[in-house]
BAMIMAR-219405 format. One record per atom (N, C-alpha, C): atom name; residue in one letter; residue number from 1; x, y, z. Coordinates in Angstrom, 2 decimals. Example, Ala and Ser with C-alpha at 12.3 -4.5 7.8 and 13.67 -1.06 7.14 Angstrom:
{r 'N'; 'a'; 1; {13.19; -5.69; 7.80}}
{r 'CA'; 'a'; 1; {12.30; -4.50; 7.80}}
{r 'C'; 'a'; 1; {13.20; -3.30; 7.80}}
{r 'N'; 's'; 2; {12.85; -2.25; 7.08}}
{r 'CA'; 's'; 2; {13.67; -1.06; 7.14}}
{r 'C'; 's'; 2; {12.90; 0.03; 7.87}}
//
This chain:
{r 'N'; 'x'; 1; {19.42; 9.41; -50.55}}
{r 'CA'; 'x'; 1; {20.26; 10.54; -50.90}}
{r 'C'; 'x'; 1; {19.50; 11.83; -50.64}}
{r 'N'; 'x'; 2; {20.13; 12.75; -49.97}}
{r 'CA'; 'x'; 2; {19.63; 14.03; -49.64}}
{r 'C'; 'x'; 2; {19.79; 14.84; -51.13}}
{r 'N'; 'x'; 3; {18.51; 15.68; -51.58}}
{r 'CA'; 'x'; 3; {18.68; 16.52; -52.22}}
{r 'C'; 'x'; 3; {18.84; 17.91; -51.49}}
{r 'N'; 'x'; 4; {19.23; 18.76; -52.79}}
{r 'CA'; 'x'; 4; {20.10; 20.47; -52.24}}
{r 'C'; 'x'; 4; {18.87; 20.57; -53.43}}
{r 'N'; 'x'; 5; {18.27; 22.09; -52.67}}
{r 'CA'; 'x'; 5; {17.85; 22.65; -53.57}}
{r 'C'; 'x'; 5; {17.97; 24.28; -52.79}}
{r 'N'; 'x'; 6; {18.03; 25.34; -54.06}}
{r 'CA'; 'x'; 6; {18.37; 26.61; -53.46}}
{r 'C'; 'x'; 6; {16.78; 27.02; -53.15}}
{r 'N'; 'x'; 7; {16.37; 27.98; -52.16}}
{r 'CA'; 'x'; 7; {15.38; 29.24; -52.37}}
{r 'C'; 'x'; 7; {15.48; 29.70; -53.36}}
{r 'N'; 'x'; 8; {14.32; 31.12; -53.77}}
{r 'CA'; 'x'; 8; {14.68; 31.66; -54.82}}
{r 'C'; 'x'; 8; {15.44; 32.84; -54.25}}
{r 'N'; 'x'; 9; {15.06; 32.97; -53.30}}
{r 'CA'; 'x'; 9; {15.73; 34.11; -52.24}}
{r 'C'; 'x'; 9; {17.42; 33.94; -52.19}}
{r 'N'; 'x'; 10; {17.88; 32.68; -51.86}}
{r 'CA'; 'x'; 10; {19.36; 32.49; -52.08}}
{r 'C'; 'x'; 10; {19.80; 32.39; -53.43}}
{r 'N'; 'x'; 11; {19.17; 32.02; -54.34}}
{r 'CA'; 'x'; 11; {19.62; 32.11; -55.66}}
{r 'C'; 'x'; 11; {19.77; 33.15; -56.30}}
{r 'N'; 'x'; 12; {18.95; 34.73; -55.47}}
{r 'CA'; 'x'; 12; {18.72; 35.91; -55.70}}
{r 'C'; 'x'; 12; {19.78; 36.37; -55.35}}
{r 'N'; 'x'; 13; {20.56; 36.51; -54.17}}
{r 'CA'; 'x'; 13; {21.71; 36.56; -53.32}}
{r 'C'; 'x'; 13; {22.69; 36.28; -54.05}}
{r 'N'; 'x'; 14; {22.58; 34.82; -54.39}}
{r 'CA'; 'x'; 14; {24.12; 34.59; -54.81}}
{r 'C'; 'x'; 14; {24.02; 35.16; -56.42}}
{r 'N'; 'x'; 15; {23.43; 35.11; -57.03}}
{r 'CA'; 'x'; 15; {23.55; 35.70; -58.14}}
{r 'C'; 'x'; 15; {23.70; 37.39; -58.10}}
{r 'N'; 'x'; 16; {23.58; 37.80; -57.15}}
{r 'CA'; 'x'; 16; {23.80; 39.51; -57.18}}
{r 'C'; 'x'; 16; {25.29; 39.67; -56.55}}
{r 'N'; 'x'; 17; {25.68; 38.79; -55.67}}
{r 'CA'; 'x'; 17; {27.08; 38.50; -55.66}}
{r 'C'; 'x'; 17; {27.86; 38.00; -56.59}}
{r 'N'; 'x'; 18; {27.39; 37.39; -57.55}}
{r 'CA'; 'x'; 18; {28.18; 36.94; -58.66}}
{r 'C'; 'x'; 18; {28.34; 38.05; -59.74}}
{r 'N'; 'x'; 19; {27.53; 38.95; -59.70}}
{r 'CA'; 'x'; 19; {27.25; 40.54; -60.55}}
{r 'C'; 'x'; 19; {28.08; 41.48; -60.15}}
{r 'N'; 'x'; 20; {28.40; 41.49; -58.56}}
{r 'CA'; 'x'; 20; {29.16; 42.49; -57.82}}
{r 'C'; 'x'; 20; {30.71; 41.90; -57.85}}
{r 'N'; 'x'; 21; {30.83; 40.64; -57.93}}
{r 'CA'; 'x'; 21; {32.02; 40.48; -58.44}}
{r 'C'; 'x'; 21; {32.49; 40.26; -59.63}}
{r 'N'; 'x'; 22; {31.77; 40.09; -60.61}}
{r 'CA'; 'x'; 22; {32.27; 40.39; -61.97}}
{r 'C'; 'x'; 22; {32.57; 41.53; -62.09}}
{r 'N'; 'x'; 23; {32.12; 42.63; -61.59}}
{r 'CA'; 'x'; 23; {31.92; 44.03; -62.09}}
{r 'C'; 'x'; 23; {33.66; 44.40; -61.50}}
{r 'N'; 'x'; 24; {33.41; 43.69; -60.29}}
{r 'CA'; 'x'; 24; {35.14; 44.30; -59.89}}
{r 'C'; 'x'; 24; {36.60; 43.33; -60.31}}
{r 'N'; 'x'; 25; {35.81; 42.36; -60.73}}
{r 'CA'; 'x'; 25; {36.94; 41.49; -62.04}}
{r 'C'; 'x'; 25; {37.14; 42.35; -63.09}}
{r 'N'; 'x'; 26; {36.07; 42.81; -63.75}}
{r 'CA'; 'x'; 26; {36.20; 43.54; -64.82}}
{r 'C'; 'x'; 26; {37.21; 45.44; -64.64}}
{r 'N'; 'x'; 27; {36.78; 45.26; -63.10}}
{r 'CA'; 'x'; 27; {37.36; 47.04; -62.99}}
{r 'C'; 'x'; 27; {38.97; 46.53; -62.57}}
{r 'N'; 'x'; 28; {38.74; 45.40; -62.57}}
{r 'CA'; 'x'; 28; {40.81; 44.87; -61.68}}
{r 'C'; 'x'; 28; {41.30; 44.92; -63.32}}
{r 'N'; 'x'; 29; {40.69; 44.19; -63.81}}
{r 'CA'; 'x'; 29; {41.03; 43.55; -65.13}}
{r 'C'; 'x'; 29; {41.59; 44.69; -65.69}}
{r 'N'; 'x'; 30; {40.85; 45.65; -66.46}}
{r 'CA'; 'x'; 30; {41.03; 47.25; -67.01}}
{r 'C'; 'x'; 30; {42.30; 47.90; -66.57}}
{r 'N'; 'x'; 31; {41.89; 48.12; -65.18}}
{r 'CA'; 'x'; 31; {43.16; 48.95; -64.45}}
{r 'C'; 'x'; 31; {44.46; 48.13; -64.38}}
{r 'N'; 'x'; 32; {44.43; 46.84; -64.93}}
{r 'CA'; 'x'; 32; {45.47; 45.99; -64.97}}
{r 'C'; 'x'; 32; {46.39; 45.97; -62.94}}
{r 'N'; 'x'; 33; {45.81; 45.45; -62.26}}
{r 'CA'; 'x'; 33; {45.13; 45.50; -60.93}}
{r 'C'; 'x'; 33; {46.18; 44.14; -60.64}}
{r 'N'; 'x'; 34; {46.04; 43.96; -59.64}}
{r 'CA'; 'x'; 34; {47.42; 42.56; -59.07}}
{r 'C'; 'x'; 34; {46.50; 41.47; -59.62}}
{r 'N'; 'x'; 35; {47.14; 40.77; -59.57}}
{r 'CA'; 'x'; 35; {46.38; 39.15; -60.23}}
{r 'C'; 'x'; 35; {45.63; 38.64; -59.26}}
{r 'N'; 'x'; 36; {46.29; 38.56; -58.15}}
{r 'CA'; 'x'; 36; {45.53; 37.86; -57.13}}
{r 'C'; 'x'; 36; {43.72; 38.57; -56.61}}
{r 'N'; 'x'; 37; {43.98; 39.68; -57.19}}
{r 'CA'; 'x'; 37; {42.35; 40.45; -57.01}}
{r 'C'; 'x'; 37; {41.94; 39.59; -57.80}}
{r 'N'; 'x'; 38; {42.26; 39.43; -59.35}}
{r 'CA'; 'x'; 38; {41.76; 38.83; -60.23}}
{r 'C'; 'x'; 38; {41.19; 37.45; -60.47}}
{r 'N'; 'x'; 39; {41.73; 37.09; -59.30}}
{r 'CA'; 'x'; 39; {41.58; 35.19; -58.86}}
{r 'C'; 'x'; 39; {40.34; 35.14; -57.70}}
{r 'N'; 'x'; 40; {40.63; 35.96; -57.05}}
{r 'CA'; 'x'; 40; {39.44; 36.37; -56.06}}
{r 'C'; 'x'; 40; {37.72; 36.64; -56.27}}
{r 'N'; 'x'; 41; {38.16; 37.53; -57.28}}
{r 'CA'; 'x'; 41; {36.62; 38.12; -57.80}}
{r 'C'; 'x'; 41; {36.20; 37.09; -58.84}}
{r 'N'; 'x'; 42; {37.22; 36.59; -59.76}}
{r 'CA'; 'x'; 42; {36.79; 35.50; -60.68}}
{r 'C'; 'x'; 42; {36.35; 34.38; -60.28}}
{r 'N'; 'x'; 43; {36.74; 33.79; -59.02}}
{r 'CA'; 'x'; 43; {36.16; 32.80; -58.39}}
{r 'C'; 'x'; 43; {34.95; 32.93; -58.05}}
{r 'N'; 'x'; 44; {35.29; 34.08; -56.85}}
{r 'CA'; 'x'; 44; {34.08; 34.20; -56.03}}
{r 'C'; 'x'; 44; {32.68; 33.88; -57.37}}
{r 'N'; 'x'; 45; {32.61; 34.93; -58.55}}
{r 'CA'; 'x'; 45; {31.73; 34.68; -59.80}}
{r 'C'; 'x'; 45; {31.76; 33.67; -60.18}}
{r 'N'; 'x'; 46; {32.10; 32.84; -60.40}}
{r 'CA'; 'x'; 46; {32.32; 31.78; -60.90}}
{r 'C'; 'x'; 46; {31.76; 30.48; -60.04}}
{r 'N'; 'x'; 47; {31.83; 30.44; -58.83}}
{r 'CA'; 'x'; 47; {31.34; 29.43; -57.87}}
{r 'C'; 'x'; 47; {29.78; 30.05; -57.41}}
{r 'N'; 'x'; 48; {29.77; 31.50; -57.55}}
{r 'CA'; 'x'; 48; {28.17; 31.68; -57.10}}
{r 'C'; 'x'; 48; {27.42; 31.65; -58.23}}
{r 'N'; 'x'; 49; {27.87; 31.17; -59.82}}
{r 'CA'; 'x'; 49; {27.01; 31.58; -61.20}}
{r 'C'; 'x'; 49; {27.15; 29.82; -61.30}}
{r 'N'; 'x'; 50; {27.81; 28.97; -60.68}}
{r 'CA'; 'x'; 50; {28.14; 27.85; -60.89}}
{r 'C'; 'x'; 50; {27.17; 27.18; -59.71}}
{r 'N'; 'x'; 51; {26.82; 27.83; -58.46}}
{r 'CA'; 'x'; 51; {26.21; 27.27; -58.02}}
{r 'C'; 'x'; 51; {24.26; 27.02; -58.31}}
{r 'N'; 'x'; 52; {24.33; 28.82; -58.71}}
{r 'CA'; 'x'; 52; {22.60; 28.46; -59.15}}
{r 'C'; 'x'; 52; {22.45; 27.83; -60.46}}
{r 'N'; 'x'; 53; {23.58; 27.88; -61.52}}
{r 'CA'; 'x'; 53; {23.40; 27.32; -62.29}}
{r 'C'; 'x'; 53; {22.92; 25.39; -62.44}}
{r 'N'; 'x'; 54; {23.73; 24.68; -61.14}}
{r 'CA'; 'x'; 54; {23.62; 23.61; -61.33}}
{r 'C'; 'x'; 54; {22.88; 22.88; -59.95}}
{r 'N'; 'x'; 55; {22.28; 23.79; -59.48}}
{r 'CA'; 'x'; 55; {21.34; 23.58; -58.26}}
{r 'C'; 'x'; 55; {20.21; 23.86; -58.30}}
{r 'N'; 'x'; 56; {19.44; 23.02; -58.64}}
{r 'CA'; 'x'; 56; {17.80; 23.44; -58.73}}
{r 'C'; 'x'; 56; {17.08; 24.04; -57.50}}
{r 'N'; 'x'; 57; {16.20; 24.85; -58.05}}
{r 'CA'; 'x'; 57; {15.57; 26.01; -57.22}}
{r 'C'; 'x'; 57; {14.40; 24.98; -56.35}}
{r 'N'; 'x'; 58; {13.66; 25.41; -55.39}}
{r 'CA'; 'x'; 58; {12.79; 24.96; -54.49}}
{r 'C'; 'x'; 58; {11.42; 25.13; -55.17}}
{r 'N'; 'x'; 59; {10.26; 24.34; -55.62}}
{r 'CA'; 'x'; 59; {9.19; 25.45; -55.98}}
{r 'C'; 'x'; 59; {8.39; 25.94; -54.59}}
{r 'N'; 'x'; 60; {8.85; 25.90; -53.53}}
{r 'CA'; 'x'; 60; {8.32; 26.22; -51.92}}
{r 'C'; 'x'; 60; {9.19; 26.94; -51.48}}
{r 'N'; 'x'; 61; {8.90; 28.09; -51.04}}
{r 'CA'; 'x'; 61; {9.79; 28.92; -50.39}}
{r 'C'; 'x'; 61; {10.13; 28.86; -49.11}}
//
């Protein structure tokens, strides 16, 4: 079985994408914004906080 393991460099990435889209979940959310923004940005967060969360990091860069 192949293991996945992230960089810390991609885990850096996707977690600052998961920041940049919360922030605009949260600004859709407020302004009460179309839903479908809301499905977009919530995902996108959600699959990049879901991915470093359950993907162990490399200790080798």
């Amino acid at each position: 079985m192949v293991d996945f393991f992230l960089s810390p460099l991609t885990a850096t990435i996707l977690f600052v994408v998961a920041c940049f889209a919360g922030y605009q979940y949260r600004r859709v959310w407020v302004k009460e914004g179309p839903r479908w923004q809301l499905w977009v940005f919530g995902l996108i967060a959600a699959i990049c906080l879901g991915l470093v969360a359950f993907i162990p990091l490399s200790s080798t860069p």
